[in-house]
MDTraj code that builds the backbone (N, CA, C; nanometers):
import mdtraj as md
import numpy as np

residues = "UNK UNK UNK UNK UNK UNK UNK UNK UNK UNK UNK UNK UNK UNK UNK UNK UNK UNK UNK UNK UNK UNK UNK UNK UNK UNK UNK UNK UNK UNK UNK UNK UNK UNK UNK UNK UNK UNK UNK UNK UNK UNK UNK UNK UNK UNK UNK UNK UNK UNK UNK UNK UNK UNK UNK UNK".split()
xyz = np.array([
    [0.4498, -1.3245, 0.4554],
    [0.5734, -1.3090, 0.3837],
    [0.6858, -1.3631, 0.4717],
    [0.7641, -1.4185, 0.4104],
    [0.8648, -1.4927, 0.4646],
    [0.9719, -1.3890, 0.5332],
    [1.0735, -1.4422, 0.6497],
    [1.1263, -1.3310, 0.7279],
    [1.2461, -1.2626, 0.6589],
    [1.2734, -1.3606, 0.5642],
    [1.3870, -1.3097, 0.4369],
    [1.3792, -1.2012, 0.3592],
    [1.2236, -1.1713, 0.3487],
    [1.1850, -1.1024, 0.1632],
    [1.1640, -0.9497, 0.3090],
    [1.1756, -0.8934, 0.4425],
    [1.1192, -0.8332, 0.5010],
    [1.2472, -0.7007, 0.4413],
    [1.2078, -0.5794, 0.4479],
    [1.3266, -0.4865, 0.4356],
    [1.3820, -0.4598, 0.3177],
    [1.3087, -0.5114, 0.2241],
    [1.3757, -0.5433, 0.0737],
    [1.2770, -0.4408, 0.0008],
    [1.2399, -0.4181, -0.0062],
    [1.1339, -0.2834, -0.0982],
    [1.0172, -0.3938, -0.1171],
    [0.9892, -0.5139, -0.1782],
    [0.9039, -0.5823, -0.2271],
    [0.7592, -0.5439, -0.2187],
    [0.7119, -0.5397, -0.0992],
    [0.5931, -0.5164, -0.0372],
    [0.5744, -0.3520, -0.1330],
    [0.6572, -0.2452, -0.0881],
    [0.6581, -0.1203, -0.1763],
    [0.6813, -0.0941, -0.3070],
    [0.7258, -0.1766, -0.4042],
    [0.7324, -0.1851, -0.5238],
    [0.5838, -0.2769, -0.5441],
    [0.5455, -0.3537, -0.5141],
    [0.4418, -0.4034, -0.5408],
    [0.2847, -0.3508, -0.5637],
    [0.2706, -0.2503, -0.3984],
    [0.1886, -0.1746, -0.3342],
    [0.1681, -0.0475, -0.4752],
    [0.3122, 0.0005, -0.5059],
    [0.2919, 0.0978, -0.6282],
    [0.2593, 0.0462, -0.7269],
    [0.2658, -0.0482, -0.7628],
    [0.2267, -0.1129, -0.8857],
    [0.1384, -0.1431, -0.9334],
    [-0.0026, -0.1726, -0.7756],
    [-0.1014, -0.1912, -0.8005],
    [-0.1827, -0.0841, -0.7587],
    [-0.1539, 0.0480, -0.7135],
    [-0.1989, 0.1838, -0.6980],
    [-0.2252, 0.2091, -0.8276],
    [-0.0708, 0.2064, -0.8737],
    [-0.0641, 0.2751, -1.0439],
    [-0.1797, 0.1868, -1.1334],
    [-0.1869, 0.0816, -1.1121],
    [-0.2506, -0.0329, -1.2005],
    [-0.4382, 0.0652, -1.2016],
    [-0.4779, 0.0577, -1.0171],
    [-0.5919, 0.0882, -1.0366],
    [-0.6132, 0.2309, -1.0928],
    [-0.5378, 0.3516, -1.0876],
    [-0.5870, 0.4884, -1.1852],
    [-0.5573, 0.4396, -1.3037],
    [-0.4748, 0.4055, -1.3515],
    [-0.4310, 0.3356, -1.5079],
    [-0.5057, 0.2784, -1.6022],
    [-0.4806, 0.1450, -1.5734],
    [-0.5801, 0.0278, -1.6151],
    [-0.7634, 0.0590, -1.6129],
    [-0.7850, 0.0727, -1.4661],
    [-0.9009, 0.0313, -1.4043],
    [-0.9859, 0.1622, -1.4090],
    [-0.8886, 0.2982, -1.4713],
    [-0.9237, 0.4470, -1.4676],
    [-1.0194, 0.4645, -1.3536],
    [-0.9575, 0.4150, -1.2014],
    [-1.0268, 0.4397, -1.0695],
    [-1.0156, 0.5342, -1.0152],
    [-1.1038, 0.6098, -0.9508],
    [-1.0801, 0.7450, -0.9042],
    [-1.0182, 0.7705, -0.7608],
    [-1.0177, 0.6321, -0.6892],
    [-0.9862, 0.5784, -0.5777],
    [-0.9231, 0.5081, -0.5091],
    [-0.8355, 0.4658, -0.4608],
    [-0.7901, 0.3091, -0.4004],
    [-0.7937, 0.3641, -0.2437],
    [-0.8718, 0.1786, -0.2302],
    [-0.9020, 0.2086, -0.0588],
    [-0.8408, 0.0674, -0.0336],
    [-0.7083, 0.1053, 0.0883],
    [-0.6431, -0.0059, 0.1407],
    [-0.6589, -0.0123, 0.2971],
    [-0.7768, -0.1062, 0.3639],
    [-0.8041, -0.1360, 0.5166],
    [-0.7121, -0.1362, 0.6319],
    [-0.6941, -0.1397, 0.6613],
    [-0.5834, -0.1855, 0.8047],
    [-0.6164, -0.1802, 0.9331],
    [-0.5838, -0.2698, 1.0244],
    [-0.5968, -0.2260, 1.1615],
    [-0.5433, -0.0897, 1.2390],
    [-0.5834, -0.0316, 1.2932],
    [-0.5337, 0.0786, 1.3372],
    [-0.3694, 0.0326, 1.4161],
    [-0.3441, -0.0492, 1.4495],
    [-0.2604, -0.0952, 1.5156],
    [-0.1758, -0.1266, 1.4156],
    [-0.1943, -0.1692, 1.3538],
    [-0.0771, -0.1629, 1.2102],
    [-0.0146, -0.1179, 1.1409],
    [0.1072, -0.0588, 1.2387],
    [0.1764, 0.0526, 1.1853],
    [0.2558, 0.0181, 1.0646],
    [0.3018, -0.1096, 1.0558],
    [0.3669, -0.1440, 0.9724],
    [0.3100, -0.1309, 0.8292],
    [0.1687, -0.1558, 0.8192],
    [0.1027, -0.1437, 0.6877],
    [0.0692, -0.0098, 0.7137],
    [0.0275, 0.0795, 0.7204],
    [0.0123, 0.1867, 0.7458],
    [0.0748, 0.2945, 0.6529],
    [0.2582, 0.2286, 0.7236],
    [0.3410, 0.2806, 0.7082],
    [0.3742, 0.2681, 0.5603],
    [0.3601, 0.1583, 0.4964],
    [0.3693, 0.0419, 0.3713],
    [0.2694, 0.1420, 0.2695],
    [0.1544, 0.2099, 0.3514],
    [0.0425, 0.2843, 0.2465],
    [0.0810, 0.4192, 0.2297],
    [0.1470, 0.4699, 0.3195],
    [0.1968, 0.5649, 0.3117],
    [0.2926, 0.6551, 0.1852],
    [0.4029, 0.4973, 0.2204],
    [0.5143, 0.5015, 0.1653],
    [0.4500, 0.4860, -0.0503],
    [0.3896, 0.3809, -0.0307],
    [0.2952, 0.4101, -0.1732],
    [0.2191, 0.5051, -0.2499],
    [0.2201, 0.5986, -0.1486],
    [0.1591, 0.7429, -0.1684],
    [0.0199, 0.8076, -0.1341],
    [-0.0310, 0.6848, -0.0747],
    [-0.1619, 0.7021, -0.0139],
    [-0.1267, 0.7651, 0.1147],
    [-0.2958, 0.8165, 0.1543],
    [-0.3033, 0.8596, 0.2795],
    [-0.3830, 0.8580, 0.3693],
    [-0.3649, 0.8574, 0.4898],
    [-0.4945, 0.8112, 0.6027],
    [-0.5930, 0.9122, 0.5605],
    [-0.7409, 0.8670, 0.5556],
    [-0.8293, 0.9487, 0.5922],
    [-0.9169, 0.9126, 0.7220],
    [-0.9454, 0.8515, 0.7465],
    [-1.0372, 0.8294, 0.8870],
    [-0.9604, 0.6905, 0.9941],
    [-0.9833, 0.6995, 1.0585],
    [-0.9656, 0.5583, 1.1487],
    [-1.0976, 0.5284, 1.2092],
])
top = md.Topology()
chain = top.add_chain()
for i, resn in enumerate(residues, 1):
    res = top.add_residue(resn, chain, resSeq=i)
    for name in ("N", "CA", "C"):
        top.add_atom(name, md.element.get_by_symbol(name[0]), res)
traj = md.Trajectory(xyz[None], top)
């Protein structure tokens, strides 16, 4: 992502959109989003979407 679009919600409006999409649409019982442990920034991004860590 470009250094412009950073700080703008985008990434978090998006992230919800496709949370909501998979119980919705896809009637998933689950969403599993990977990350490096070191990646606080996404982490933080899954968080903020309403997910939550379960294991590292």
């Amino acid at each position: 992502m470009r250094c412009e679009a950073w700080g703008k919600g985008y990434a978090t409006e998006g992230s919800r959109a496709l949370v909501s999409k998979g119980f919705t649409e896809f009637e998933g019982r689950r969403v599993v989003a990977p990350s490096m442990a070191v990646n606080t920034a996404s982490r933080r991004e899954m968080e903020k979407s309403g997910m939550r860590l379960v294991r590292t």
